[in-house]
N, C-alpha and C positions, 0 to 999 in steps of 0.2 A: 530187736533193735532195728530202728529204718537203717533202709541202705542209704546212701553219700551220693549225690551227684557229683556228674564230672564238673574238675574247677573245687572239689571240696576234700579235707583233710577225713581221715576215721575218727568217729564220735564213737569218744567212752561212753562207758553206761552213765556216769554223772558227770553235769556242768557246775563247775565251781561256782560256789552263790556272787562273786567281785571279783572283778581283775582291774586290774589300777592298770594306767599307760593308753597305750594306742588298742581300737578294735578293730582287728583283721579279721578277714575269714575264717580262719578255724574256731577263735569266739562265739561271731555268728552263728558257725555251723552247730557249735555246741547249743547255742541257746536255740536253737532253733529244735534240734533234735530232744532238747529237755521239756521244751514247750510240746511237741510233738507226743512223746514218752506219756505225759503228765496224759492227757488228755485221748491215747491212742488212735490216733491219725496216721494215717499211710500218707500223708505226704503233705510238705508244704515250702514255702519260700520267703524272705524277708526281704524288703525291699529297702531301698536307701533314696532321700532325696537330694540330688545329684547339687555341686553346690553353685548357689547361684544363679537355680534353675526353678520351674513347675514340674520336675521332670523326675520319676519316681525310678530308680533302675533295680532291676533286681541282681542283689548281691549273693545271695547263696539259695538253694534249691535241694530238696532230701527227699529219697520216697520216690522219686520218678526222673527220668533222663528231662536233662534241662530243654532240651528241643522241644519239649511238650509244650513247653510255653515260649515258645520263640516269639509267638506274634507279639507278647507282651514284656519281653527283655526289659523295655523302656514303655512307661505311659504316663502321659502324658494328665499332669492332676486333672483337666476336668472332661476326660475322658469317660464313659459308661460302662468301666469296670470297677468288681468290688474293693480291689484297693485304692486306688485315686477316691472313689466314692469314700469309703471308712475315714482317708485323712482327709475331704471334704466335710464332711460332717462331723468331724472325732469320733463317731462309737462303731460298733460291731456291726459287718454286716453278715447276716444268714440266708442262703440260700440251700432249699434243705433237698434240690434234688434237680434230675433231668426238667423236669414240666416247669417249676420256679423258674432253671437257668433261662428258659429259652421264652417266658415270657419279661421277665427282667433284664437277662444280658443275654439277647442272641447273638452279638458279637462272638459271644466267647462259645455260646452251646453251636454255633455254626460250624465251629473248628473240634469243638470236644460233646458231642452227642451221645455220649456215655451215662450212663447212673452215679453222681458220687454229691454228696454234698461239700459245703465251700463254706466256711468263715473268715472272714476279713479282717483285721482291728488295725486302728493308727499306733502309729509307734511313737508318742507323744509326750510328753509334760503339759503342765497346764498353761507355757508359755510357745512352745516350741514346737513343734511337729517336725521328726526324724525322718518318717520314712512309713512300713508299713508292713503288716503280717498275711498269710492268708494260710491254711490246713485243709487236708479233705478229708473226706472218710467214705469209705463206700456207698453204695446207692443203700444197703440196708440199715444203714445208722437211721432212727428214728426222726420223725418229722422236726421236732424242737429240739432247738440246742438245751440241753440240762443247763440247769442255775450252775453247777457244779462245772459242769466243762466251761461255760461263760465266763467264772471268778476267776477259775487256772489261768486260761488264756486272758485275761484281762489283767492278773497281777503280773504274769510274765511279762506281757507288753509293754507296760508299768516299768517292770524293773530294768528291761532293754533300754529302756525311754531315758532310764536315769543317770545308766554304765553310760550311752552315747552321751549326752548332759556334763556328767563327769569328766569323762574322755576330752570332751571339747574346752571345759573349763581349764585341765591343766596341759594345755594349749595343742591339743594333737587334737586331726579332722576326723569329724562327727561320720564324714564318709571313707571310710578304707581307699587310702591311695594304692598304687600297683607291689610299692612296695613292702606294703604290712601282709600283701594274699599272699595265702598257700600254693605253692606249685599243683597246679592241673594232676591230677593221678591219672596212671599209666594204666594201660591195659591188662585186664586180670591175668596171673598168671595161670591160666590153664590147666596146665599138671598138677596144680596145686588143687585144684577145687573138688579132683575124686580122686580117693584110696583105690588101690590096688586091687583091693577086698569087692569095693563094690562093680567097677568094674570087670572083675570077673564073674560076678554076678547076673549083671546087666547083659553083658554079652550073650550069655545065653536063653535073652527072651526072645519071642517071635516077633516081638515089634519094636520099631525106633524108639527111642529116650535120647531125650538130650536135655539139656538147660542151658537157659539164656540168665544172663546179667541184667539188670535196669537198661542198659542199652542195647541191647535185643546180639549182644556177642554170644559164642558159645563157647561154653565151661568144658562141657561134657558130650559127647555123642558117642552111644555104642554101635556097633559093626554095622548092627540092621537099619540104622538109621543112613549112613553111609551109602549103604547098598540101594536104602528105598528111593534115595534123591540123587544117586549115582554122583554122590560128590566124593573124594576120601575123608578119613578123617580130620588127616591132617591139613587139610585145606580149610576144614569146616571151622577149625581149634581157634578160637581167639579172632575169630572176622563176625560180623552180623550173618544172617541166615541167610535174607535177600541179598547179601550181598555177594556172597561164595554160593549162592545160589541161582544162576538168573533169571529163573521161570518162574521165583518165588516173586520178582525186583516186581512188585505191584500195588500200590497204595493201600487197592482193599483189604490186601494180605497183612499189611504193616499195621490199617486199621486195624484189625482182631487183637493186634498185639498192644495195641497202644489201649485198645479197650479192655483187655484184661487186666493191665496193670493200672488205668484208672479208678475202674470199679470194682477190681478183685474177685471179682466171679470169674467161671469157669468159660470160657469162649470157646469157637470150635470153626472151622472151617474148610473146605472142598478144595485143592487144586489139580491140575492137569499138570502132569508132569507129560513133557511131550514125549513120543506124539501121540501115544492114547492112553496113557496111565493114571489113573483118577488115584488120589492119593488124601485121606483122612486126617488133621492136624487136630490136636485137641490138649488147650494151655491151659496149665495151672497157676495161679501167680500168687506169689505172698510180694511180703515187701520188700524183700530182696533180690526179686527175681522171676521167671519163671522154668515148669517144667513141661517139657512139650512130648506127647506122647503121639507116633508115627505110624498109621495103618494104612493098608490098602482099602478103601473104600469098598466097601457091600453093594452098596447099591447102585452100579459103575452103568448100568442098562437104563436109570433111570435119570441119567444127567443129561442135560440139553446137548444132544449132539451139535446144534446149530450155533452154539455160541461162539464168540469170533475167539482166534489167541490172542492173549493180551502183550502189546508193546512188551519189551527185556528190556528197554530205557527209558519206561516209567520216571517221573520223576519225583523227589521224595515228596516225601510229606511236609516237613517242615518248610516246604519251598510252597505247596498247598495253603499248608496254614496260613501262613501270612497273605495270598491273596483270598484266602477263603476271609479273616474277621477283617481284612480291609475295604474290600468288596461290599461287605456288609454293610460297612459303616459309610461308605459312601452313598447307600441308597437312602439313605436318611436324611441325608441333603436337601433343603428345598431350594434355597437360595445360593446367588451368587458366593455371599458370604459365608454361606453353610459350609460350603465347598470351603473355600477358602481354609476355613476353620478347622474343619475334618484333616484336611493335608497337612496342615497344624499341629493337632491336638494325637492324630495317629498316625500317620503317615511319617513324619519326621521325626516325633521319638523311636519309634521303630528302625530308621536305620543310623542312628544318630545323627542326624543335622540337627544345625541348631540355627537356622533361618532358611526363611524361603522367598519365591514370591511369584508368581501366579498372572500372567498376563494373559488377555486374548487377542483374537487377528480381527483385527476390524477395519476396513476402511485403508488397504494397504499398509495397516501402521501396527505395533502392537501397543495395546494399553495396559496397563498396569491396574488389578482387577483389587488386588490386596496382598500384602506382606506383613510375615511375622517376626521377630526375633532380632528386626531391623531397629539400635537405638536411635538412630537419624534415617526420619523418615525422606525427608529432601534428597538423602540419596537415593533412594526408588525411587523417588517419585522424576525426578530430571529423566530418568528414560520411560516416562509416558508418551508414546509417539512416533516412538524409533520408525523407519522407516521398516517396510520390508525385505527392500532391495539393499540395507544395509550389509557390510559385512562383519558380524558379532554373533558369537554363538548361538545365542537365541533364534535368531532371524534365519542364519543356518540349518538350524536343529528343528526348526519346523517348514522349510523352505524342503530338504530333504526327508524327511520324518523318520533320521534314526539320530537316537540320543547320543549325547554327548559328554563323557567321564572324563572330568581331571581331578586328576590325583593331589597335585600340587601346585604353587602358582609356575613351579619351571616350565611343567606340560603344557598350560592356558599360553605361558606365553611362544612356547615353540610353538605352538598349533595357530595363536595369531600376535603375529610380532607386532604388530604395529596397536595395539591396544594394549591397557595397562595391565599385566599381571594382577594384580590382587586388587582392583578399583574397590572394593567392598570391603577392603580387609579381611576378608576370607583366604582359607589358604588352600579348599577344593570345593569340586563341584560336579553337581549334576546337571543334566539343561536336559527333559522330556519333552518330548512333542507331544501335545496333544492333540490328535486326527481320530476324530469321531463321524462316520457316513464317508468315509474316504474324503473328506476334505478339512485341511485344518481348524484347529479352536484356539488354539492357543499355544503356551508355555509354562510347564514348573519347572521352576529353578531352586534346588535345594544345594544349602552353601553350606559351609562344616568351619568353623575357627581352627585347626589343625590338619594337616594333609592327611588323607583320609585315603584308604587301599579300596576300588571296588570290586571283590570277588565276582566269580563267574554267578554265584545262587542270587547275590545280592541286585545284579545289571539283571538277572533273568525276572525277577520278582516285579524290580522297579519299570520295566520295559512292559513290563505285563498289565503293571497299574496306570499306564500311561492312557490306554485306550478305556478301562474305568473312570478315570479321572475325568476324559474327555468329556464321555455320554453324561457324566454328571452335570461335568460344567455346561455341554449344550443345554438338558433338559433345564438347569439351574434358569439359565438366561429367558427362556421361555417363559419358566415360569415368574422372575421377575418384571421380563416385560406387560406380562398378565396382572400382573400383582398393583405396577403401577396406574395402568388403562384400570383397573377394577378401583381403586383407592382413587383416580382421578372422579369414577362416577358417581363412587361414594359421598365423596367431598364438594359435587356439583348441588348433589339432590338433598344434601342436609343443609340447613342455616348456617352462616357464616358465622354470624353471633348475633343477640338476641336482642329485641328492642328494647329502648329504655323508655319505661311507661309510669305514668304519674301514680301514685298509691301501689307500686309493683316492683319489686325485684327480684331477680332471676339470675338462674345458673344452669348448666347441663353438660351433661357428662356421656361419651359414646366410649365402647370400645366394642370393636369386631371382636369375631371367635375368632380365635387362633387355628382352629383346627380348619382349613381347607384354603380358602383363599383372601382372609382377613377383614373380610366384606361383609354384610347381611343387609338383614330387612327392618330392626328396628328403626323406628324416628321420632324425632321431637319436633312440636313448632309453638312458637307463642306468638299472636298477630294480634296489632291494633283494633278494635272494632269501637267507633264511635266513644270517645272514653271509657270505654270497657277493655279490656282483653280476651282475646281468646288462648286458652292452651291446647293444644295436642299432643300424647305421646301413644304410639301405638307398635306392634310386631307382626311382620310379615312371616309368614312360612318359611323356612330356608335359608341359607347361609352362601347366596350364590348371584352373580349379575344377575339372572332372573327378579329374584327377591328385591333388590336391590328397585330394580327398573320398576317392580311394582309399587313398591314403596311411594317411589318420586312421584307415582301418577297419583296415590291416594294422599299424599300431602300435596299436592296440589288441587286433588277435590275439595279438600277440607279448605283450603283458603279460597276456591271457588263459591262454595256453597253459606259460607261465611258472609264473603262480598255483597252475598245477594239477599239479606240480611234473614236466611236462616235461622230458627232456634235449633237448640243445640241436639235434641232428637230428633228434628230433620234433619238434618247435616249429615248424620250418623246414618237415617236412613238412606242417604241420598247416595252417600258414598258406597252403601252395601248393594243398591241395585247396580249400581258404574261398575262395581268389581265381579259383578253375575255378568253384566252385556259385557266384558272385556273378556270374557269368557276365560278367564284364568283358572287354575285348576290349583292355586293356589289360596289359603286362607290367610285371614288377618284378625288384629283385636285391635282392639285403641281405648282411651279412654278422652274423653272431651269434654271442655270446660269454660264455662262463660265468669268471669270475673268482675265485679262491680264495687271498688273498694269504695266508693262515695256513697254505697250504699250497704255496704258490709254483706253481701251473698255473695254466693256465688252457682250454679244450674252446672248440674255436671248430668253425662248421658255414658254407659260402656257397654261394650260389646265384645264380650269373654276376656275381658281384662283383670289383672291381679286388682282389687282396690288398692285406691292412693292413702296414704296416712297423712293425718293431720294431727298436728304439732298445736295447741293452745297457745296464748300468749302465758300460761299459768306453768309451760313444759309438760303438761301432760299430753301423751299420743294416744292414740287411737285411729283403729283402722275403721274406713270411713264403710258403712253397708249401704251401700247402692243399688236403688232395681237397677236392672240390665237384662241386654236380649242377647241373640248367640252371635258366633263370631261371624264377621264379612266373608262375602261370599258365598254363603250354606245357604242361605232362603230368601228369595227376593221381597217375599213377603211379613218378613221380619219387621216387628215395631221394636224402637228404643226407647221406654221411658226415662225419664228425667228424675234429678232428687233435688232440692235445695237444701244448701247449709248455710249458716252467718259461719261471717267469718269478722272476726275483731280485728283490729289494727294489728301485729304483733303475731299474726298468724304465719304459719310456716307449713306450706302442701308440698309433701313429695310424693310423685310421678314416677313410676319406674316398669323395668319392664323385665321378665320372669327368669332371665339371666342375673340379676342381682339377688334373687332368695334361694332359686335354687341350684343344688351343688350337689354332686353323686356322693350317695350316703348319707345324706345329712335332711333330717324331717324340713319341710317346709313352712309348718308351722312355728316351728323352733327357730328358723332360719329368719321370717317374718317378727318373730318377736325381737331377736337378738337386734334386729334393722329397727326397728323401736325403740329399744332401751336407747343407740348411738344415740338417736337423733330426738332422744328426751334428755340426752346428757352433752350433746353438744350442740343442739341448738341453737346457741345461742351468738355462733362463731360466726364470720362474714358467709357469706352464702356461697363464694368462690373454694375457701377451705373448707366447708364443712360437704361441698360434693367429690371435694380432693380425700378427702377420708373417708365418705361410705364407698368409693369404689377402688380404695388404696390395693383392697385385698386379695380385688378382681385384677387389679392393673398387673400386682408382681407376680400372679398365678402364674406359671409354666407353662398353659394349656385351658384353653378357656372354651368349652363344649359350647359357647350359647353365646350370642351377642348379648351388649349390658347397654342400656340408654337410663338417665336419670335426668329428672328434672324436677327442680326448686324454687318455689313458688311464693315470696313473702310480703305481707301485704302491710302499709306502713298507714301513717294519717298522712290526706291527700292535705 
């Protein structure tokens, strides 16, 4: 049977199939533990959505000390873990091991770098989402979830989903208030965990024995154990190990422990008990515990005499964890906003706030960068400006660079009388400096709707993330000043909008790649020529101002070489010698195109271009074969031939560039045809919505490896 976390009642061997009334903790714990049982998991947790919130909390925990998951007490729904994630999407998520964790949630493998796998599931109805599950099971559970553990765990979820459902309908909260939980369980009693018998058995081996609890207490410890860490017994009985221990009190050490009870394998580890005693730990863990076996070390001649003693007031781990996945998550940040967001989304469900808001120091004033959880934004926003030299906590608290805790609105106001206690309707607060290169950046202000106590671990964590926070927010600013000068030259060197030409109508569509600075080298141009038109759409090398700057020069040959009334294989040649003498080391394609609707043709010339598709006025497509030469800039000597097509009134050419077909994993022929079929079945729509639909899919993508340019070309009677 799993063991109970602290905060949780003892789980019978079986959970009643319904209980009518209110669900408290012990409920939970039940169904948690039957869900567990069903499926044989070492451990898991349910979470609750808090009411009124996006904010996921977890209610009960079994199989592992609840600290394990400190950094995730509270997360925040669209957070990059697997439970926000499962009740984001409704279904199951599987992560079946270390290497998965840490390429999908490094957040979390940053904190817990162990072997075990993770399933997730929402804790749902088809109308409502509750909250959320997650289970582990050691690193040697097999790669795929079985069909069979997937039903279990998915009809329990199910049935939790219902009791809550139920629960809520005959009028009791969906989330356990304080007063439905179980009282917190007491420390194990001691004497109680070994017989008489076996300790006098124990006693007479040559080496340490003792056992730990899920909280790393101890049950048991015979004489030799005692003796080998020179603690007594009785000291050792019912305290943690590092902690009646102080030469143990060291993160790495606590890691082995926290690692054998994750992954339930066998761990082992070296310490120095001072001043020169090399001493052998070696833990056994099941799920209730573990058993630790205590030798003098053998090979004491071959340990690094040079290595330094470690700190005795180490600091825990759980104080670790939460800057280790918050840490994390701040590097992920690119923007102003990103920050913003992050401090948001993990930052303040983590220590309960329930608004924030995020200034910087600019210009002797602070501004107001972004706020969350604020229902009237006019009140942020009235102190965009504040002076520096003002007297208000903020101005203070980065004016000096140590934060500032109130508990309650009495504190804010004893500390500054002359300002209003609870301007926000908050009733405590934080105020961090942010000082990044030793000179300020700003302010977070995280507010709580209830007064709110700040312990010593909790001011230690949030004081620690204050100079994270910083470097983020500095790097953020950079790079959206970057962001904007790069989108300004973007915006110079592409057409504004597109001319309106007799027998021609037109559309185009750009979106940068998302992946770097949301900039590139594609471009489009369509230009007047003597009642003709010309088109161009072409792709520069690179997703970078470089790219970009090359771009603007080769749309401007092409409407140079155009003017000087070029055919459309010289144009193409003329541009690829300019990009050999501009000596650039970067390449291009394009595709180019002479338009003559009074005459129904049209001369097109390319150079390593996707061909363009052509639309019939009959809706049939087909991709257009084109001679063509290689791409610009590879051979000065490069010819472009030319091809002519009629084109009928009622024709429809699209232009595009190799961000629209292609996509990781997916054939490129298949990807080409599928770009057919739309635009043989929606042809026939205004030209404006039908380029808002073939790159609908590009636009909402998450992640766009490729810049995407489209252009639509429809030719009418003149």
């Amino acid at each position: 049977m799993v063991g109970v976390t602290e905060g949780q009642v003892p789980v019978p061997e079986q959970a009643p199939s319904s209980a009518p009334g209110p669900i408290g903790r012990p409920a939970l714990s039940l169904a948690l533990a039957a869900m567990m049982d069903d499926v044989h998991a070492h451990s898991g947790a349910v979470y609750l959505l808090a009411p009124g919130s996006n904010v996921l909390e977890m209610a009960v925990m079994a199989g592992l000390p609840r600290a394990f998951a400190a950094p995730w007490e509270r997360v925040g729904l669209n957070a990059p873990i697997p439970v926000a994630e499962a009740v984001r999407d409704r279904r199951l998520i599987w992560a079946s091991g270390e290497q998965q964790m840490a390429r999908r949630y490094p957040r979390i493998a940053v904190v817990l770098p162990y072997p075990f796998a993770l399933a997730a599931l929402p804790v749902a109805t088809p109308d409502t989402a509750y909250g959320a599950v997650f289970v582990t099971w050691p690193g040697s559970h097999p790669p795929e979830l079985s069909d069979w553990e997937r039903d279990h765990l998915t009809s329990a979820c199910d049935r939790l989903a219902l009791r809550l459902e139920r629960s809520r309908a005959e009028g009791y909260p969906a989330h356990p208030e304080p007063d439905l939980l179980a009282p917190a369980a007491g420390a194990t009693d001691a004497a109680a965990l070994g017989s008489l018998e076996a300790s006098r058995m124990v006693a007479r081996l040559p080496y340490g024995l003792c056992s730990l609890d899920l909280h790393g207490r101890v049950g048991f410890a015979n004489a030799a154990t005692a003796e080998l860490l020179g603690v007594p017994v009785q000291t050792l009985m019912g305290s943690r190990l590092w902690v009646s221990v102080p030469w143990l009190n060291d993160p790495v050490y606590e890691d082995r422990y926290r690692a054998a009870l994750l992954s339930q394998h066998v761990t082992s580890f070296v310490a120095l008990r001072p001043p020169g005693t090399w001493l052998s730990f070696r833990l056994y863990p099941s799920t209730s515990g573990l058993s630790v076996r205590i030798s003098r070390a053998r090979a004491v001649a071959e340990m690094s005499r040079s290595e330094p003693r470690r700190a005795e007031e180490s600091r825990g781990l759980v104080t670790i964890s939460h800057v280790l996945s918050l840490a994390s998550a701040l590097t992920e940040a690119v923007g102003v906003q990103d920050v913003v967001q992050l401090v948001a989304d993990e930052i303040a469900p983590a220590v309960g706030s329930q608004a924030l808001v995020v200034c910087r120091a600019q210009g002797g004033r602070l501004h107001v960068l972004g706020h969350r959880g604020y229902a009237d934004a006019r009140f942020v926003e009235r102190f965009d400006g504040t002076p520096l030299s003002s007297q208000t906590p903020g101005t203070q608290v980065l004016n000096s660079g140590v934060p500032a805790f109130f508990e309650s609105a009495e504190q804010r106001r004893s500390a500054y009388p002359s300002l209003d206690a609870a301007p926000d309707g908050m009733a405590a607060w934080a105020f961090l400096p942010l000082v990044a290169s030793g000179r300020p950046v700003g302010v977070c202000v995280l507010t709580y709707t209830e007064p709110h106590p700040f312990p010593a671990d909790e001011r230690a964590v949030l004081t620690s993330l204050c100079g994270l926070i910083a470097q983020a927010l500095e790097r953020a600013t950079l790079y959206d000043a970057k962001h904007r000068l790069a989108h300004g030259l973007q915006a110079a060197l592409l057409p504004h909008s597109l001319p309106s030409l007799p027998g021609i109508e037109s559309a185009a569509r750009y979106l940068p790649a998302t992946q770097g600075m949301d900039i590139g080298g594609d471009f489009y141009d369509v230009v007047p020529d003597h009642g003709r038109a010309v088109a161009v759409i072409g792709d520069v090398q690179g997703h970078n101002v470089t790219a970009a700057g090359l771009m603007g020069q080769i749309r401007t040959a092409v409407r140079a070489y155009t003017a000087v009334g070029q055919e459309p294989g010289e144009v193409v040649r003329s541009t690829n010698r300019l990009l050999i003498d501009l000596g650039s080391e970067l390449f291009a394609s394009c595709v180019y195109l002479s338009l003559d609707p009074e005459r129904g043709r049209a001369v097109l010339a390319r150079a390593g271009h996707p061909p363009p598709l052509l639309r019939r006025p009959d809706g049939k497509v087909r991709v257009l074969d084109l001679a063509g030469g290689p791409l610009l800039g590879v051979d000065a000597a490069s010819v472009y031939p030319t091809t002519e097509i009629p084109l009928a009134p009622g024709s429809l050419l699209a232009l595009y560039t190799d961000g629209l077909i292609e996509s990781p994993g997916v054939d490129i022929e298949e990807s080409l045809a599928a770009l057919g079929e739309r635009l043989a079945r929606d042809g026939e729509m205004p030209l404006d919505a039908l380029a808002d639909s073939l790159v609908r899919h590009h636009r909402e993508a998450r992640g766009r490896a490729d810049d995407v340019a489209l252009l639509l070309l429809r030719t009418r009677e003149v």
